[in-house]
Structures are given as structure tokens and as C-alpha cells.
C-alpha positions as CSV (number, residue, x, y, z in Angstrom):
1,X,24.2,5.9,23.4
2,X,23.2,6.9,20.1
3,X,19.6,6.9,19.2
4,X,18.5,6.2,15.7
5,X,14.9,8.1,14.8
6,X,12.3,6.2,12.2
7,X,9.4,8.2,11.2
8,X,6.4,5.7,10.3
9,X,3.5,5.9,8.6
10,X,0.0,4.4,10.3
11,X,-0.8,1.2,8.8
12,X,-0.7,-2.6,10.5
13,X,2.7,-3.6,9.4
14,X,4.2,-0.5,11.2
15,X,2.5,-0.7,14.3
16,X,3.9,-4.2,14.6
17,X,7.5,-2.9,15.0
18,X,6.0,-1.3,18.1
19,X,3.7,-3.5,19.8
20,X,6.3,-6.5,19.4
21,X,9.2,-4.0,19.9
22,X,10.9,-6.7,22.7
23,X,11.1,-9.2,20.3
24,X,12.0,-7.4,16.8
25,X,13.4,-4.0,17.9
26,X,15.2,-4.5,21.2
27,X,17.7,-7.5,19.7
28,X,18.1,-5.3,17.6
29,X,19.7,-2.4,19.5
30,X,21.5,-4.2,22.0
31,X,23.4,-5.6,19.2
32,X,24.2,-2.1,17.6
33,X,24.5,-0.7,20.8
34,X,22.2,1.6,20.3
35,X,18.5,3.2,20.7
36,X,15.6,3.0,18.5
37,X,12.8,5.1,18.4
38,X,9.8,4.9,15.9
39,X,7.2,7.5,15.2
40,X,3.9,6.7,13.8
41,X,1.8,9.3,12.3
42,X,-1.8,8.3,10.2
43,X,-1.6,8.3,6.1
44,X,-3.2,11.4,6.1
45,X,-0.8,13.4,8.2
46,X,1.8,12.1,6.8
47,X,3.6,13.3,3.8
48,X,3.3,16.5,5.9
49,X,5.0,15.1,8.3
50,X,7.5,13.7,6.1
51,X,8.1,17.0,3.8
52,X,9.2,18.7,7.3
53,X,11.4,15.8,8.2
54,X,13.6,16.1,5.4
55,X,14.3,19.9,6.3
56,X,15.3,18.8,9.9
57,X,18.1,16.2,11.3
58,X,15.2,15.0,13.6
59,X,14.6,11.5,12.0
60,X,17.2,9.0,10.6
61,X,14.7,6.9,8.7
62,X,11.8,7.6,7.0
63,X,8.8,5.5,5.3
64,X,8.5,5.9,1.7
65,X,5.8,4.8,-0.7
66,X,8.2,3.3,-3.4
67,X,8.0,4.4,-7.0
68,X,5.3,6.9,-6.0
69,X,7.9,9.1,-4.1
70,X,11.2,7.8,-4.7
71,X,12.1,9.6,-7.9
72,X,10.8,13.1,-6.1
73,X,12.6,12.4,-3.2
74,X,15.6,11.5,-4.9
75,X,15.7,14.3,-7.4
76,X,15.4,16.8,-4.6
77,X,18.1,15.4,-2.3
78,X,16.0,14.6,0.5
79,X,17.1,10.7,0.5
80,X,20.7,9.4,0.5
81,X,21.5,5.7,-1.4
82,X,21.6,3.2,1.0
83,X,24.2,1.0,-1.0
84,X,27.3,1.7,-3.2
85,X,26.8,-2.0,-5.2
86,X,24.4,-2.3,-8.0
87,X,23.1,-5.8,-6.1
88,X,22.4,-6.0,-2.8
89,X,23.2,-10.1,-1.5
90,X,20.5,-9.3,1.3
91,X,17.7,-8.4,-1.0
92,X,17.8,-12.1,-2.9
93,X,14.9,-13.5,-1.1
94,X,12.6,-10.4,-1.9
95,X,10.1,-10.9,-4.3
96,X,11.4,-9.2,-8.0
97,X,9.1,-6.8,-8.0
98,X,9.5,-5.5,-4.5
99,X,13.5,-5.6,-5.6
100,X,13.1,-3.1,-8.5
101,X,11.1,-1.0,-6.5
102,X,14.5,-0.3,-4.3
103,X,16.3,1.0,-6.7
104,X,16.1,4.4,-8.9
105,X,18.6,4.9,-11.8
106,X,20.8,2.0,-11.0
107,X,21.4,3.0,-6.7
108,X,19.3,1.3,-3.7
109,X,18.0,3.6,-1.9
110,X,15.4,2.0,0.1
111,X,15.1,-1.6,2.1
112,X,11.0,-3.1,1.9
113,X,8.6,-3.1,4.6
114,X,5.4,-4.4,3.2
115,X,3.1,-4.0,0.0
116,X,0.0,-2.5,-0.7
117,X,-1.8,-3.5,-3.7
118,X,-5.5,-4.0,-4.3
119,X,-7.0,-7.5,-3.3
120,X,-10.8,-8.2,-3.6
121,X,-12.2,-9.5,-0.6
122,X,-15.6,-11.6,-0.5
123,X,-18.0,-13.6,1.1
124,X,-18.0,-17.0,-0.6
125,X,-21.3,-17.7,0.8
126,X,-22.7,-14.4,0.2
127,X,-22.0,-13.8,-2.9
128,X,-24.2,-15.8,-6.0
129,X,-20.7,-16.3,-8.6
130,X,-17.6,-18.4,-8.4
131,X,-14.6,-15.9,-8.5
132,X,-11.4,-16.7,-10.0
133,X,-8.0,-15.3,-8.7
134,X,-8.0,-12.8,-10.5
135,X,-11.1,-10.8,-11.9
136,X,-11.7,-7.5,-13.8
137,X,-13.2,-4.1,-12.0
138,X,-15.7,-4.5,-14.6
139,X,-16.7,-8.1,-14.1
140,X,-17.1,-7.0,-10.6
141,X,-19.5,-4.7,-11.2
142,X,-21.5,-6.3,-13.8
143,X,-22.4,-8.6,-11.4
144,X,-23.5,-6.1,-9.1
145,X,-25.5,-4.6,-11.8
146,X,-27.6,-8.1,-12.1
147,X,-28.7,-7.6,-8.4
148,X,-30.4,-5.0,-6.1
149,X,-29.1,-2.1,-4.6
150,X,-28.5,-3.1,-1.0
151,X,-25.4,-1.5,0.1
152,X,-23.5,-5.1,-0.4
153,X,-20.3,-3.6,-1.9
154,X,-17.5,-0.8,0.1
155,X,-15.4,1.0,-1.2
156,X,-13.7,4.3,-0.7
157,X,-14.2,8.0,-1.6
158,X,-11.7,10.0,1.1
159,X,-9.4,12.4,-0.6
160,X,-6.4,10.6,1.6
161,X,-6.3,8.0,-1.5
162,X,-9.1,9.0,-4.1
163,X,-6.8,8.8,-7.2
164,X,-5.1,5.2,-5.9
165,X,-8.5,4.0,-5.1
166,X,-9.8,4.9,-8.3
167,X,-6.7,3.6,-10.7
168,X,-7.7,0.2,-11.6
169,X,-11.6,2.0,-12.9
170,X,-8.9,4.4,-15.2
171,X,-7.1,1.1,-16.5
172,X,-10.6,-1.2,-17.1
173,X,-11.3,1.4,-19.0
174,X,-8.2,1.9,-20.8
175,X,-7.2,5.4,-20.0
176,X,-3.7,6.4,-18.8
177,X,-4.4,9.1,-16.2
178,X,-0.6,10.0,-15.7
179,X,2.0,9.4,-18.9
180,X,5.3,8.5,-19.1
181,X,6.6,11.9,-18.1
182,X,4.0,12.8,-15.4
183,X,1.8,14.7,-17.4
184,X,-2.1,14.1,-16.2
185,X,-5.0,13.5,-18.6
186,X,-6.9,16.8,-19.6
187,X,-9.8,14.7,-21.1
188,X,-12.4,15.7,-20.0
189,X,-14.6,13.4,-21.7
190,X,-12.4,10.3,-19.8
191,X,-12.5,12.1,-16.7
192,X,-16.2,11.8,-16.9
193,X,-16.3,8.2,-18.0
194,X,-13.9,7.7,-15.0
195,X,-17.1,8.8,-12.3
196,X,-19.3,7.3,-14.1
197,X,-17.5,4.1,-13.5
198,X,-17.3,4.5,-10.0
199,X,-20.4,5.9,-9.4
200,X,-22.2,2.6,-10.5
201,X,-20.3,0.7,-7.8
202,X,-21.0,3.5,-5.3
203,X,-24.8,2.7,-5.7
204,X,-23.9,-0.5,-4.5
205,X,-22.7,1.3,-1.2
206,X,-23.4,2.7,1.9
207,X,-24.0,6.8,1.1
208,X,-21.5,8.1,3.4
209,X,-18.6,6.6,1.4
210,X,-16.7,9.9,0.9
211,X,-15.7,9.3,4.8
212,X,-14.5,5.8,4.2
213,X,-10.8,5.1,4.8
214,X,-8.9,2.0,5.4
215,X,-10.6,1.3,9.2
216,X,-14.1,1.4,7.8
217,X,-13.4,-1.0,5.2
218,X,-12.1,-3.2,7.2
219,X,-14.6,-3.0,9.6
220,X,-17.5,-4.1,7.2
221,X,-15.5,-7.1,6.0
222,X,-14.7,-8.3,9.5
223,X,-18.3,-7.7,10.8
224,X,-19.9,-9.4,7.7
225,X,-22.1,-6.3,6.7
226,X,-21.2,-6.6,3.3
227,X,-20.4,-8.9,0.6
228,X,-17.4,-7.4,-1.2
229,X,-14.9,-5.2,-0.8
230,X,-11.4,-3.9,-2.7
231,X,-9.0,-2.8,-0.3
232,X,-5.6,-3.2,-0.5
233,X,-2.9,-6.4,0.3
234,X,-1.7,-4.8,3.4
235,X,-4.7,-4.2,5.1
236,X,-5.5,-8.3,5.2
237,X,-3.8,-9.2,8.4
238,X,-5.7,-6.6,9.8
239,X,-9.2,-7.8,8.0
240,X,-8.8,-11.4,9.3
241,X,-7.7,-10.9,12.5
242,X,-9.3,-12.4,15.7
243,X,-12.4,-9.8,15.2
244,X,-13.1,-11.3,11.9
245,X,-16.9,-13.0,12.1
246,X,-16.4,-16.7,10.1
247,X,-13.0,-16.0,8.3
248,X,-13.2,-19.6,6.8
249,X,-16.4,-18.0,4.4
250,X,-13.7,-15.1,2.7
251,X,-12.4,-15.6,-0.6
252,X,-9.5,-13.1,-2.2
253,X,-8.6,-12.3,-5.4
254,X,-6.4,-9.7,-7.4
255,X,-7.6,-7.5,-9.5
256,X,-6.6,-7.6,-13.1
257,X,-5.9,-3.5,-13.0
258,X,-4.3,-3.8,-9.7
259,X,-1.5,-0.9,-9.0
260,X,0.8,-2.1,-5.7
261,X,3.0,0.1,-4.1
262,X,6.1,-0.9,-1.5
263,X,6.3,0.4,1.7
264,X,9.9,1.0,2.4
265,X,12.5,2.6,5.1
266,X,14.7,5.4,3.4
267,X,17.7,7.2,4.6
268,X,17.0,10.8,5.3
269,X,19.8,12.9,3.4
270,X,19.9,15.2,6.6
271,X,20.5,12.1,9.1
272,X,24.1,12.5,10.9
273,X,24.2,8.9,11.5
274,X,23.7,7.6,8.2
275,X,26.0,4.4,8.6
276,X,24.3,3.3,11.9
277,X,20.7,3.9,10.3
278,X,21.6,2.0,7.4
279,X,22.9,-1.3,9.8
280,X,19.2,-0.8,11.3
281,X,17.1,-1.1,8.1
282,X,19.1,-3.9,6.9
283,X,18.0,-5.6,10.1
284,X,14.4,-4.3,10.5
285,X,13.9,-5.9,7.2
286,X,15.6,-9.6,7.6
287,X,13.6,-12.6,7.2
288,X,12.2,-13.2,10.6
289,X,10.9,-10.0,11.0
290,X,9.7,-9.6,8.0
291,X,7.5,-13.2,8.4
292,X,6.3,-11.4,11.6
293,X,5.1,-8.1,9.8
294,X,3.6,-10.2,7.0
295,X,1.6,-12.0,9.3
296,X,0.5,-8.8,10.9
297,X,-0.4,-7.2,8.2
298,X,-0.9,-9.3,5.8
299,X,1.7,-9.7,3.2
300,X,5.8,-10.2,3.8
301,X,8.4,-9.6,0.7
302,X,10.3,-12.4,0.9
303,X,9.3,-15.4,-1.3
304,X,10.4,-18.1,1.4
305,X,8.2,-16.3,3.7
306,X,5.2,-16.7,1.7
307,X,5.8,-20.1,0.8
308,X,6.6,-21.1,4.7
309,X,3.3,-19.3,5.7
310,X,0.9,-19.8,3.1
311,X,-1.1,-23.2,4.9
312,X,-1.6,-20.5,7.7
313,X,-2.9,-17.3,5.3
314,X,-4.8,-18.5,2.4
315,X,-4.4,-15.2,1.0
316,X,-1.0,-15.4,0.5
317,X,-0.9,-16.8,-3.2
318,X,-2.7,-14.2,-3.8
319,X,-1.0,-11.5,-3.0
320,X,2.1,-12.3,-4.2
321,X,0.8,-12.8,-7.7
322,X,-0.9,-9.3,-7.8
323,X,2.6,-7.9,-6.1
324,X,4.6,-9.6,-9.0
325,X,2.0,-8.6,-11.8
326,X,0.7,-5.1,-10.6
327,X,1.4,-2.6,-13.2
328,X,3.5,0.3,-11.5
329,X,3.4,4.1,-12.1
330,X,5.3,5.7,-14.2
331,X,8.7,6.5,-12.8
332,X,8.6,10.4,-12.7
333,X,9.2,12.6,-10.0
334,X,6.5,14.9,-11.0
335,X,4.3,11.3,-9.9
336,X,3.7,13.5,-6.6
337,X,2.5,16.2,-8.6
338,X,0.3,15.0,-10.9
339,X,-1.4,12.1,-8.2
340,X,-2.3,15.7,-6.1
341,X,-3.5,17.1,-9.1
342,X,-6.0,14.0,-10.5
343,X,-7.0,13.5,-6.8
344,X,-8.4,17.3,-6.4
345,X,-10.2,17.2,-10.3
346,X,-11.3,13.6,-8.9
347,X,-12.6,15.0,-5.6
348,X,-14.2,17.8,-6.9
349,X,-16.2,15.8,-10.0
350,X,-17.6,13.3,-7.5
351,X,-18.4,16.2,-4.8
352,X,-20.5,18.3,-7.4
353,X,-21.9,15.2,-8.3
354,X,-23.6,14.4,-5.2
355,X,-21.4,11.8,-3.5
């Protein structure tokens, strides 16, 4: 019996494709014929992980971050296309955004598994404003600037995702970080605005933000220590869960500078079962699972999937608006390059000044 690999990346929707592995996996493989395994590693490990897996035939199928990686990936040889027709009948009922994301110079080369994006999340009865759906990094913080100081905002300052978690304070201020070709900004004078930016809305934090990550966020939403919060659209199943202290008081909304990215499976170029592989992610992606990993985590791709569930996760208009509005990246694969780049002159800026 053949057994078809999937490396994974640590994050909600993934670890649903484990913990409910007799319901969406095993169906799965007794209809192949076959055995699945899945490998989850956390998102700071990761691309390590993954850089080694595309010099090995260990892994099948491997988690990419969308128009971040795919270019790279592609250009290098590491990923094989997944489908010889420019459309793909199977993708109809993913949302257009998520379906352009699949494709790089006219050849699919990945199938979605969930989105992240940023989402504010709030306290409706903590916080003194009526937000709209959708509402500026600067508004946000000019009404934390008419309070005081009391740690009522979180947000993140790892390295992990410093440059990601910083992009929508680069576009409210109108600076392109990385152009069109992948070249970063050498400005120093906008690097500086940039940490100014953010260092306002860190004084509306707990000090020890340079630690936070995805967990910690989500743990001072659910536990009701703070007011607000940006983290991102896939984290929300997670946020609201059964742990979640009074739900019914959150309120969501996109951000205007929102970046979202796609989760997706890709076929490794190396895999010596690339047909079988590609019969998998075609079926680890189909509608029912995918309503079951949306729930998880907190967003599906499929459009009758958000409309089916959206009585159930009021977040779900949401979500799907920032997905189809989020400005992307450019499409470069130096992207890679230039993120690691920004993210070590972002690190260092903040470090020498005191965060």
C-alpha cells in the first residue's frame, strides 16, 4: 500500500486534518487505496523544514503560503503543476481571490487550505466607539491615543511574522516596502516612520510583546484581558472556541490595509507519486472538508460554504470580504528574499529601540 506524505504547517486548520482524521482523511484512503500521513511542524520551524523537503523524496505534499512562496518555489523547481488545463472545474466554488492565488504564469500549481488575512477583533462592550467593517490602522489607533495607557490593545513583535504583522502600518502610511520586482525600501526616513507607527500601538500593550505569536494573542482575546486585537482570519476558529469568555460581546472587522495570504497543498517536484498525491489534494480540499476546516479555523474558501455557515460564525462576512479585497504581494520570487531582509532591518530598529 502506498503511503502518500503531507508536510504541514502548525496552525488550526491543519491540525483539523488530524484530530478528525476518521472522518476527513480515512474515507479518503480507503477510496485511493492508499495511506496518508501528515506532518505538522510550528510556523517557525517550518520553512526549514520545508527547504529540506524539497531536496528529499520524503514528502509528497507540502503546505505553501501562496503568492508569498509560490513564484520562488516555482522558479527553482521545487513544485510540479498540479493541472495541465488553464481552469480547473473543481476550483469554481473557491472564492476568486483564493483561485488566482493557485495559479502562477497561467499553470495550477496548488489546491487551497485556508486564508490568513488580518481581522480586528474587539470587545463591543469594552470598547467606547462603534466600528464599522472595515476600519483604518490609523483610526485604530487614534482612538487609542484619546485613552490611557492600560495595556488594552495586543499585538505582535516575534521575528516569526514581524514584516507581515507590520504590512498594513507600511500601507496606512503609504509606503511600498517591497516593489514590483522585489526590491525592498532603502528609506530610511520610512523605515523610521514605519516604528514609529507601531510603537504608538505598542504603548498600548503589554511590554513583553516581542515574545507574542499567534497563541498569545489568542489567548488575551479569549480570556477577555484586552480590548482589541489584529490577528489574522485564520486564527478565529481558534479565538472563539469553547474557551472564549462571552463570545456574543466580539465584534470583527477587516482592516482597510489588510494583506491575506492562502494556505495551500503543493506537489513536491521530488515526490515519486505525483498522480496519486494530486487525487489526494483534490479531495483534502472538496467542499465538506473544507466547511469542516473553516469551522475549525475560522475561514473556508468556498463561497457556498460561507454562505451555508455564516448564521453559525458571525465573522464570516467578514472575512470573506477582506480575503476578496486584501491587496496581495507583489508576485516575485525574490518576495522570500526581500520579506527576510525587511523582517531583520524591522527586528533590529525595534530591538535598539527598546522593545
Amino acid at each position: 500500500m502506498e503511503t502518500i506524505r503531507i508536510l504541514g504547517v502548525g496552525d488550526p486548520a491543519v491540525y483539523t486534518y488530524q484530530e478528525k482524521k476518521d472522518t476527513l482523511i480515512r474515507p479518503i484512503e480507503k477510496e485511493l487505496g492508499i495511506h496518508i500521513d501528515i506532518d505538522i511542524y510550528s510556523f517557525a520551524d517550518y520553512y526549514g523544514k520545508l527547504m529540506d523537503a524539497f531536496k528529499e523524496e520524503e514528502y509528497d505534499i507540502v503546505m505553501v503560503a501562496g503568492h508569498l512562496w509560490l513564484p520562488f518555489f516555482v522558479e527553482e523547481g521545487y513544485l510540479s503543476p498540479v493541472q495541465q488545463e488553464e481552469k480547473n472545474n473543481s476550483l469554481e466554488d473557491v472564492l476568486l481571490a483564493i483561485q488566482r492565488e493557485m495559479y502562477y504564469q497561467g499553470r495550477q500549481y496548488l489546491y487551497p487550505s485556508f486564508c490568513d488575512g488580518h481581522i480586528l477583533v474587539y470587545r463591543k462592550n469594552r470598547v467606547q466607539k462603534e466600528f464599522k467593517e472595515s476600519i483604518s490602522i490609523l483610526e485604530i489607533i487614534d482612538y487609542l491615543e484619546r485613552q490611557e495607557a492600560n495595556n488594552q490593545f495586543a499585538l505582535k513583535a516575534h521575528p516569526s511574522e514581524l514584516f507581515l504583522d507590520t504590512l498594513p502600518y507600511f500601507r496606512a502610511l503609504n509606503i511600498q516596502p517591497i516593489n514590483e520586482l522585489g526590491m525592498v525600501t532603502e528609506d530610511e526616513e520610512k523605515i523610521g516612520r514605519l516604528v514609529d507607527l507601531y510603537q504608538k500601538a505598542m504603548k498600548y500593550s503589554e511590554p513583553k510583546v516581542r515574545t507574542f505569536g499567534n497563541d498569545e494573542i489568542c489567548e488575551k482575546l479569549q480570556s477577555d484581558k484586552v480590548d482589541m486585537a489584529v490577528t489574522w482570519g485564520g486564527q478565529l476558529g481558534a479565538v472563539m472556541n469553547g474557551s472564549c469568555i462571552n463570545p456574543h460581546q466580539m465584534g470583527f472587522a477587516a482592516l482597510k490595509e489588510s494583506w491575506n495570504v492562502t494556505w495551500s497543498f503543493g506537489l513536491n517536484a521530488k515526490s515519486q507519486h505525483k498522480e496519486i498525491a494530486i487525487e489526494v489534494m483534490k479531495k483534502i480540499t472538496q467542499k465538506e472538508i473544507d466547511k469542516q476546516v473553516g469551522r475549525k479555523c475560522g475561514n473556508p474558501t468556498r463561497k457556498s460554504n460561507f454562505i451555508e455557515d455564516q448564521e453559525n460564525y458571525p465573522w464570516y462576512p467578514i472575512v470573506e470580504k477582506m480575503i476578496e479585497e486584501a491587496k496581495p504581494l507583489p508576485s516575485t520570487k525574490d518576495l522570500p528574499q526581500a520579506i527576510s531582509t525587511l523582517t531583520s532591518v524591522l527586528e533590529n530598529r525595534l530591538h535598539s529601540e527598546g522593545v
